[in-house]
C-alpha positions, -999 to +999 in steps of 0.1 A: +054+219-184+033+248-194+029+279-173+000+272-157+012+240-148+043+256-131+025+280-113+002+250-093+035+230-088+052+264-070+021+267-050+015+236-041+050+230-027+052+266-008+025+254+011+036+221+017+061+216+044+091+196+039+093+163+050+108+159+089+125+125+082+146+112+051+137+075+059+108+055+063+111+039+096+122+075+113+090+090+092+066+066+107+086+071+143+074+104+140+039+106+130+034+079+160+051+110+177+023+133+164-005+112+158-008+087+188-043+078+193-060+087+158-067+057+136-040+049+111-050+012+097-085-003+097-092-039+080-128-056+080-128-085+095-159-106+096-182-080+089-162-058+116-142-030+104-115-030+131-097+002+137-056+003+148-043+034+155-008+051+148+001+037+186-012+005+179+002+002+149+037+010+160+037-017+189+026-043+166+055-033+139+081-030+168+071-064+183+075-084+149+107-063+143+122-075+171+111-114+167+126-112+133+160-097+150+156-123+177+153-149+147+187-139+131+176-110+105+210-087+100+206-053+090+205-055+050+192-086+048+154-094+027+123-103+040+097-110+011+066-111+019+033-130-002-004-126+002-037-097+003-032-066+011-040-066+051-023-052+082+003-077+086+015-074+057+021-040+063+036-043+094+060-070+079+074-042+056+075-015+079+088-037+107+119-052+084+129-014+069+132-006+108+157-028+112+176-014+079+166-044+058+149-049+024+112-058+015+105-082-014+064-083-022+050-110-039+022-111-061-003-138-043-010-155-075+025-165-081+031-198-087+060-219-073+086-214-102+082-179-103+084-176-064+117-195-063+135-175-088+127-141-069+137-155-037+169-167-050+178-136-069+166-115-040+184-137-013+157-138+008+169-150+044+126-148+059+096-149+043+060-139+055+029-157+042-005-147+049-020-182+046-022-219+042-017-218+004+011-194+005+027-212+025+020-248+007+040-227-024+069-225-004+070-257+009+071-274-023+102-252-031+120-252+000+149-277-008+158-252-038+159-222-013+185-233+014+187-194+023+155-196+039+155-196+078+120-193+092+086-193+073+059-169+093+025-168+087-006-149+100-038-168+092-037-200+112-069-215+094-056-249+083-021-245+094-032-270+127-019-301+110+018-286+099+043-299+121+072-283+103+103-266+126+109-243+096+071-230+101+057-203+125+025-182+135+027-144+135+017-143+163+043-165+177+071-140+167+048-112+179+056-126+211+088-133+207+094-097+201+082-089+232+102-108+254+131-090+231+118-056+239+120-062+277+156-072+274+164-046+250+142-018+257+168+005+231+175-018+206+140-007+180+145+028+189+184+025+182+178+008+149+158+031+131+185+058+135+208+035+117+188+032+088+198+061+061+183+074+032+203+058+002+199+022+020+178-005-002+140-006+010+123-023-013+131-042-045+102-047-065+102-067-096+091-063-128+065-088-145+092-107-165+069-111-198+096-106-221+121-121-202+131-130-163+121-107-138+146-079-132+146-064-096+141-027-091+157-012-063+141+012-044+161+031-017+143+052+010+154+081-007+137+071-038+103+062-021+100+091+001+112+117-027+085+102-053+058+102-028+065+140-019+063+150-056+027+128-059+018+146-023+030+188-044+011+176-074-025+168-061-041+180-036-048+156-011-064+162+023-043+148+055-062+119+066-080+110+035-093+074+035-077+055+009-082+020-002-053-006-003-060-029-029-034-034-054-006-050-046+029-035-025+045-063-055+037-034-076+062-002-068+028+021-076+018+008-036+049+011-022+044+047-031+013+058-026-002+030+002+034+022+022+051+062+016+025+086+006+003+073+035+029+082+060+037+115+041+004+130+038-006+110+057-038+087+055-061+067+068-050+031+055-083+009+045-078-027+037-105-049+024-121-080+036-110-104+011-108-090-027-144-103-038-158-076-013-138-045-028-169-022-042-187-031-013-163-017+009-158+010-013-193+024-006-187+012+031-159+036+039-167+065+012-132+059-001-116+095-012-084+079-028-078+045-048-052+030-066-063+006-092-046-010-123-062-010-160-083-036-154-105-026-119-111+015-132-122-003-171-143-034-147-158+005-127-164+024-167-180-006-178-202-011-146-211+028-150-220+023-192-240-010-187-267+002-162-267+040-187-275+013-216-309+011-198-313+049-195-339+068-219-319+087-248-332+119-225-311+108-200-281+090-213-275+125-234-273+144-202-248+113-189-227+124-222-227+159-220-220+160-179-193+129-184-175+151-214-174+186-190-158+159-159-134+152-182-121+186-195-122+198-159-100+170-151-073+176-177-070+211-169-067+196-126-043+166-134-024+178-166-021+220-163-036+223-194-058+255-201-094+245-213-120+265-226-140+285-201-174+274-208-161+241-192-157+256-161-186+274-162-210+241-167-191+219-147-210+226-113-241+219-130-227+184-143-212+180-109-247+183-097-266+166-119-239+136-128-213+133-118-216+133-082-248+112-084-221+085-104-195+092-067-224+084-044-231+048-062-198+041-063-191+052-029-168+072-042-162+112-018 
């Protein structure tokens, strides 16, 4: 690390504070504390963006906690959990690490086979669906997964003709935890302290292209400590309004979208359906997003095809104000000491380009 770079980390971590938890569940116990009424989540939902906030949030997470205790989950025990990036999923996860059990995501394009052989290697005694064809998957699996106890899903659309005891609506268990709470007003409260630090949170697994799929394991410890080193190293502002698009499957989002949103924290965005993600981009002015390859190279090319239109005048200025972006970035992201002319031009580009680029990407 060069000097530079050293000095911005010792800054950056004098001034942030240490973190007041060294699990997740207690984390998220606290900033409920702190935070009550402001808006944590906030999903679009036919056309609607619908806000929850950290009070919402926490009864919702509590009450399918305590369905899934009701149900026979033990403390260590794995709930995976398949389908978009939306607010039940999220309260799946944090819901299951209250009660000191582990989190399997599922990429939603999985197919059966590859479904089946994380659930058997994981041991997965639940599993959380977010609709009809997730849960078709499962079904046509289920005689090769005798661990599984209850299938729970949250979108009901087409689920009316299923008359399967092993089946169940969120919103079933929702209630079910709510009968629980009344007769064990303690019990949530009591389980988070018995969740600690080194315990297994999530196991996230790797793609399997050159081989079967090996499962990472990811204790509290490891989730919260990596998110606090991402939190020294940029500068984010609390309550930033980040995107959730890629998938918790992938440990990126377990650390920035399920950790680092508690940690900072933010303002947790989830997108109508996947089709709709630029479009609610612009929608929400989205300060921080996580993509893979594939979505920032789909966002370049976007960018360079409508500049292909541009007069040369023009595209040169796109050039110039793109290369100063980019030195200017190095020096942020990397440490690395540029030349000073960089930083002289780069509010002009910022003026003239780049910021222009932001606003029609939706982009703060």
């Amino acid at each position: 690390m060069t000097e530079m770079a050293t000095d911005v980390s010792q800054t950056r971590e004098e001034n942030f504070p240490s973190l007041e938890a060294t699990t997740i569940p207690k984390l998220f116990q606290i900033r409920v504390q702190q935070f009550g009424k402001r808006t944590f989540f906030r999903q679009k939902h036919k056309g609607v963006w619908q806000r929850f906030s950290y009070d919402q949030v926490y009864g919702r997470v509590k009450e399918f906690a305590l369905g899934l205790a009701k149900l026979g989950l033990q403390f260590g025990q794995t709930l995976a959990i398949s389908g978009e990036n939306e607010k039940e999923l999220f309260w799946a996860e944090y819901g299951v690490l209250a009660l000191g059990g582990k989190a399997v995501c599922l990429y939603p394009d999985m197919l059966p086979n590859e479904i089946k052989y994380i659930l058997q290697h994981s041991e997965a005694r639940f599993l959380v669906a977010e609709d009809q064809e997730q849960v078709d998957k499962i079904l046509a699996i289920r005689a090769e997964l005798p661990l599984i106890q209850k299938i729970i899903y949250w979108d009901p659309k087409g689920m009316w003709q299923y008359d399967d005891p092993m089946l169940m609506n969120f919103a079933e268990l929702l209630e079910i935890g709510r009968v629980f709470a009344r007769e064990n007003p303690d019990f949530f409260e009591a389980s988070i302290e018995k969740v600690k630090k080194d315990d297994i949170a999530v196991i996230s697994y790797t793609s399997g292209t050159t081989g079967l799929p090996k499962g990472v394991i990811l204790t509290h410890a490891n989730l919260l400590d990596n998110a606090y080193r991402v939190a020294m190293s940029v500068e984010f502002k609390p309550f930033s309004q980040y995107l959730s698009y890629i998938s918790p499957a992938w440990g990126t989002e377990q650390i920035c979208g399920v950790t680092l949103g508690l940690v900072v924290p933010f303002e947790l965005n989830f997108p109508e359906k996947p089709e709709t993600v630029l479009e609610n981009i612009r929608e929400l002015g989205a300060e921080i997003l996580v993509f893979g390859p594939r979505q920032w190279e789909s966002l370049v090319s976007m960018v360079q095809a409508h500049m292909l239109d541009a007069g040369p005048v023009r595209r040169r200025i796109y050039e110039v104000g793109m290369k100063v972006g980019k030195e200017v970035a190095r020096e942020r992201t990397e440490g690395q000491k540029i030349n000073p002319i960089w930083k002289v031009l780069f509010p002009l580009s910022d003026v003239v380009v780049l910021k222009a680029i932001r606003d029609n990407l939706g982009l703060k």
